[in-house]
N, C-alpha and C positions, 0 to 999 in steps of 0.2 A: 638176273633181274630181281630176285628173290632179296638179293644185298642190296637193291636199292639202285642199279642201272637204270639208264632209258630203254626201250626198245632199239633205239636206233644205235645206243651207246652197246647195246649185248650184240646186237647184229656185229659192225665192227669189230669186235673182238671176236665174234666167232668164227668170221670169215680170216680173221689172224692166223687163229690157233688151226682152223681144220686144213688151210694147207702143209703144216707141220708136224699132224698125225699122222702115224705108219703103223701098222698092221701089228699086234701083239705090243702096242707100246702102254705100259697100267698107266690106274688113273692117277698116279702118283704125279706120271711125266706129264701128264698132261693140265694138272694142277699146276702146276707150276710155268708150263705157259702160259695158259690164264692169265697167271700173277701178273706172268711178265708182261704180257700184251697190257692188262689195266695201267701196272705201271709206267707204261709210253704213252697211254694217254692221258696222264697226266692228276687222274683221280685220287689224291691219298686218301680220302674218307671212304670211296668204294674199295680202292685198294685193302684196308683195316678191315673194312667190316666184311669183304670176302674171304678171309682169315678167321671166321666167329668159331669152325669149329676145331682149330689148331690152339686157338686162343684157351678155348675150354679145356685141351686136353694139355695145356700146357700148368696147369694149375697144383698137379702134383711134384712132377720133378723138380719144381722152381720152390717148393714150400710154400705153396699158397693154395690153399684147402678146398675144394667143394663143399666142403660141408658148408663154409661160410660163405659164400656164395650164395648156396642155396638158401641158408637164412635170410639172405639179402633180398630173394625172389620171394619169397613166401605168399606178402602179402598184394603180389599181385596174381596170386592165385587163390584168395579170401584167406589165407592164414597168418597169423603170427607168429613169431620164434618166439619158443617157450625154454629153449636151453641146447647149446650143444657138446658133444661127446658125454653126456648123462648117463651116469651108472643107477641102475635099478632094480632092485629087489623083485626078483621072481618068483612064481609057485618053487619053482624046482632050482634055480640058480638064477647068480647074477648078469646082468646083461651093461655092457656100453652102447647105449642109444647114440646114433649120429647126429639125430636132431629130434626135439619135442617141437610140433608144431599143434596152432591151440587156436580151433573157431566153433563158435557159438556157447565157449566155455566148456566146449569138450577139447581132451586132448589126445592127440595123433603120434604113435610110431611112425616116424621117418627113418627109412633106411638111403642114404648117399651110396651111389657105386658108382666109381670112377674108374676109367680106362683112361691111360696114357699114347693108346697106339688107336689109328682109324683099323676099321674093318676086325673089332671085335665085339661080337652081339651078348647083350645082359642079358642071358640064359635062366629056364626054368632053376633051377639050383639057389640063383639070387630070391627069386619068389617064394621059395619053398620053405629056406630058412629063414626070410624075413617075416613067414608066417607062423612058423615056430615060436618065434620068440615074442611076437604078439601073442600068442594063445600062452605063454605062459607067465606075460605081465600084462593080461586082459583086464584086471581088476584098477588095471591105472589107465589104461587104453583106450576108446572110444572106435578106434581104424587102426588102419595100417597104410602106409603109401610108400611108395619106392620111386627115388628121384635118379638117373642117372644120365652120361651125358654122351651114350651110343645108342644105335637101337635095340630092341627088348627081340625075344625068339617069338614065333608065334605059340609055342607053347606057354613059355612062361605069361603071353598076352592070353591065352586060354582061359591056365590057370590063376590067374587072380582075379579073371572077370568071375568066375565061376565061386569063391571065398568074397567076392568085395572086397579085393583089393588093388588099393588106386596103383596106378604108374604114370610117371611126368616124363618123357624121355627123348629121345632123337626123332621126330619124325611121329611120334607117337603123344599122346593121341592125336587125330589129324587136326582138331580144331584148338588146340590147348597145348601143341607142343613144347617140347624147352626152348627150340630156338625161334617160334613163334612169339613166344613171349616178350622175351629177348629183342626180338625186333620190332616189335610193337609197341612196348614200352622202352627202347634205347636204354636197354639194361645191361650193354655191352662189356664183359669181364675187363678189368684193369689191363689183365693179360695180353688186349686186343693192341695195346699200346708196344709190345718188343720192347716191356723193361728190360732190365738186367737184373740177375737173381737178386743182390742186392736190395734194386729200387724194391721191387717185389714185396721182402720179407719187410722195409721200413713203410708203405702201405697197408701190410697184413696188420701190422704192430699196432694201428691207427686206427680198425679195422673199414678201412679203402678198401671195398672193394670191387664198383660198379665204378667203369671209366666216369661217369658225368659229375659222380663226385667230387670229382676234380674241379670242377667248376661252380659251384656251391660257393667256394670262397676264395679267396683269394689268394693270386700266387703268393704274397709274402705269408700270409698265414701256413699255406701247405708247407711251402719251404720251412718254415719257423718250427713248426710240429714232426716232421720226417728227417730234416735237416740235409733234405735233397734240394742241392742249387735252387733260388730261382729264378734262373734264365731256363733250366729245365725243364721246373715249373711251367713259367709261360711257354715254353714249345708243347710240350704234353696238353694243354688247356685248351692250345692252339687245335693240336691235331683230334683232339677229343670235337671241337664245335666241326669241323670236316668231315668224321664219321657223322653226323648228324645230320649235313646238306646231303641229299637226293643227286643223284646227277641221272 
């Protein structure tokens, strides 16, 4: 429901999938019937968008960045991208910044952490050094925030309440999470589409990289600028307005 189901649309499919569970079978197997059950009913836009968080994690291996990404999200969380991969001059050493993000004309340490695989937590360790390296380029700094796209440890969520420092993450915090966002604003990764590494990196290149952008303009222009078909074009445009209808 949370992708956007009816009630009566999740019911259906639940009553699919639970007679096909057995006793020690992970949530992997059981993902996946899911899938398949949506998939027989016929939904491709539920189908994509209950993929958002394979979609997410798909953004490394393929060459296509969270950092820019999260650039892309910024400002629906009041900020701005003020620069990414930024090297900067420390009290004590230099640092590559993942992202400068900048409100109220102050500006923010963003740290990006990305995981490739479900069921690994962004641990106190992420917090600790992304706190480090604020305290030692505080003089350009105003915060510190930490964006990633699994869940945070309760420790690490401990400590950074406890220094003031933010985190955007899985599930976290409950009212402002990453994939809250995401679905509230249809900020859905390009990724949610099953390009091919290819499409991928001639999106990155363009910097595509929120599906809806796709529809912004026109299939002959995207085609024209990526130099990706478009008859592709319009099937991707296609399947972009589907993730958007509710079922």
């Amino acid at each position: 429901m949370r992708a956007g189901a009816s009630r009566k649309t999740a019911k259906r499919i639940l009553k699919k999938v639970r007679s096909e569970v057995f006793r020690d079978m992970t949530s992997n197997d059981i993902y996946k019937k899911v899938l398949h059950a949506i998939s027989q009913e016929g939904f491709a836009g539920l189908h994509q968008r209950y993929q958002l968080k394979d979609a997410i994690m798909k953004m490394g291996p393929a060459g296509f960045t969270f950092e820019n990404y999260v650039a892309s999200l910024l400002k629906y969380y009041g900020y701005q991208a003020g620069g990414i991969r930024v090297k900067i001059n420390g009290e004590c050493v230099n640092h590559e910044i993942d992202l400068i993000g900048i409100k109220d004309n102050k500006e923010y340490l963003i740290e990006c952490k990305y995981h490739s695989s479900r069921g690994i937590y962004t641990g106190l360790k992420v917090a600790l050094y992304t706190h480090a390296r604020f305290l030692d380029t505080s003089k350009k700094f105003s915060g510190e925030i930490i964006f990633c796209n699994t869940q945070v440890s309760t420790n690490a969520r401990k400590y950074a309440k406890c220094i003031r420092q933010k985190i955007f993450s899985w599930r976290y915090p409950a009212t402002n999470s990453l994939e809250k966002i995401i679905e509230e604003h249809n900020l859905y990764p390009i990724t949610i589409l099953n390009l091919s590494q290819k499409e991928l990196q001639q999106f990155l290149e363009y910097n595509i990289t929120i599906a809806k952008d796709l529809i912004r303009y026109s299939d002959s222009e995207i085609a024209k600028i990526t130099g990706i078909s478009k008859k592709r074009i319009t099937y991707l445009q296609n399947l972009v307005d589907q993730i958007f209808c509710r079922n």
